[in-house]
Structure formats: C-alpha cells, structure tokens
ZATORRO-616170 format. One record per atom (N, C-alpha, C, O): x, y, z. Coordinates in steps of 0.2 Angstrom, whole numbers, plus 2048, in hexadecimal, padded with zeros to 3 digits. Example, Ala and Ser with C-alpha at 12.3 -4.5 7.8 and 13.67 -1.06 7.14 Angstrom:
! residues 2
8427E482783E7EA8278427F08278477EF82A8407F58238447FB824840800827843806828
//
This chain:
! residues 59
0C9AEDAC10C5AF0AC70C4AF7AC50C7AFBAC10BFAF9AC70B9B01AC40BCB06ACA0C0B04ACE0BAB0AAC90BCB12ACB0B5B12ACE0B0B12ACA0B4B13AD50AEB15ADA0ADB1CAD70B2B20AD70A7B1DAD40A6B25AD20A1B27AD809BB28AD70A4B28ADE0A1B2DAE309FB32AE10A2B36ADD099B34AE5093B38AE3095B3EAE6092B43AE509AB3EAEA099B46AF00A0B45AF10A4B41AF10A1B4CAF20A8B50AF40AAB4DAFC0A6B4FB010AFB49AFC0B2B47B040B3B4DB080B0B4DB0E0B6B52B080B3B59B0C0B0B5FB0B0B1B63B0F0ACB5FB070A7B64B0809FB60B0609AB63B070A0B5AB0409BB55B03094B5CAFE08EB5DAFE099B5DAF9095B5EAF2094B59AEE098B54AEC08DB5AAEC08CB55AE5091B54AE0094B59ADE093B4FADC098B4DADA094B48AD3095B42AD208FB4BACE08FB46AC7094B44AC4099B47AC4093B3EAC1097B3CABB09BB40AB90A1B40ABB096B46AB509DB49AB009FB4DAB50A2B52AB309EB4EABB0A2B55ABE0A8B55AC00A9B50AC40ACB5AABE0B3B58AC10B4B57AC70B1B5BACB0B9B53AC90B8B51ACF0BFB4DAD00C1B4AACB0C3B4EAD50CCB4AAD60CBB46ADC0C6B46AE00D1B42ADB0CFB3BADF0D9B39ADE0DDB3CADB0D8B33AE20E1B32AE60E0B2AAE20DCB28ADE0E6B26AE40E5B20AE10E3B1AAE70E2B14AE70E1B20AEE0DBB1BAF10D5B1EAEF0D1B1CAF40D3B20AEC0CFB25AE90C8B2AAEE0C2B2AAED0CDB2CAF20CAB32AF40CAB37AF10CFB3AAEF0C3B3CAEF0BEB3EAEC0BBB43AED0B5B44AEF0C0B49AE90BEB50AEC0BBB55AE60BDB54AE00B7B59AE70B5B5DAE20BBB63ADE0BFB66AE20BBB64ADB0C0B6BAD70C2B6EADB0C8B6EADC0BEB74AE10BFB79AE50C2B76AEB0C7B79AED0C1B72AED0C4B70AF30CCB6CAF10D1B6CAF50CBB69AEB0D1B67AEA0D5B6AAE80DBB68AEA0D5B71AE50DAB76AE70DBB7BAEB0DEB80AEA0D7B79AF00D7B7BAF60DEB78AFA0E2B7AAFE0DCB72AF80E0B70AFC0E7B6CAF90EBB67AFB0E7B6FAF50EEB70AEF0F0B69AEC0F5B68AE90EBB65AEB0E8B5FAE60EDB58AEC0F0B52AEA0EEB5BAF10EFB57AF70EAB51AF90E7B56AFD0E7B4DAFA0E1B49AFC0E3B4AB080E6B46B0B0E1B4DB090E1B4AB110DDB46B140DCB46B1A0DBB41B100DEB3CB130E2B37B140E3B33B190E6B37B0F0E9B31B0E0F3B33B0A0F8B30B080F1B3DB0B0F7B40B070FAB3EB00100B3EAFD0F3B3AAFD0F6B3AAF50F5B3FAF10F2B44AF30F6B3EAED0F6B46AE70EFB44AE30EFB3EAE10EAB48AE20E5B49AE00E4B49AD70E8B4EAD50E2B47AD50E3B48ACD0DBB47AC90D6B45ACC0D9B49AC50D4B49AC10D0B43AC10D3B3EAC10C9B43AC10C7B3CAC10C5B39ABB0C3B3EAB80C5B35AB80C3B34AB10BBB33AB20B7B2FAB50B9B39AAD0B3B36AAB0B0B30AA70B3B2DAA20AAB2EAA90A9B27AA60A5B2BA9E0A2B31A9E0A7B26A990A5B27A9209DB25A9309AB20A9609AB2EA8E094B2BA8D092B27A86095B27A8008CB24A8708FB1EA80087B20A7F084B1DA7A
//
C-alpha cells in the first residue's frame, strides 16, 4: 500500500508538491513545515507525532 501524497496542508491548506517538505502521522495526516512546528510536530487530529514525508524518487 502507497503513501496518499496529498496536495495541501490540512491546516492552513497550503500547496504541498511532490518534492515539498511536508509531515504526516501514521494515519497520514498532512501538514506543511511551518505549521507542523507550530504545532510541535503534534498532528491534531489524531495526536500522533508528525514526521517527515518521504519524497517519491525521481527516475
């Protein structure tokens, strides 16, 4: 099973490409850099810990 690479930040609903960094939970909620240290790499929704998203290889 693949990694939904959501397009937009779940709370400030910023654009979100491929390679942009971008943190997500292991429900994979989907936040952009600033806001996820905003909110201390916490996810509110679902209060898991936010971690880096793997970008997909470009080939």
């Amino acid at each position: 099973m693949s990694l939904e690479m959501r397009k937009q930040c779940e709370r400030c609903s910023g654009a979100l490409q491929d390679q942009s960094p971008a943190y997500i939970c292991i429900h994979e909620c989907t936040f952009c850099q600033p806001c996820t240290e905003e909110m201390m790499k916490v996810s509110p929704n679902c209060s898991g810990e936010l971690v880096k998203r793997p970008r997909p290889q470009v080939h």
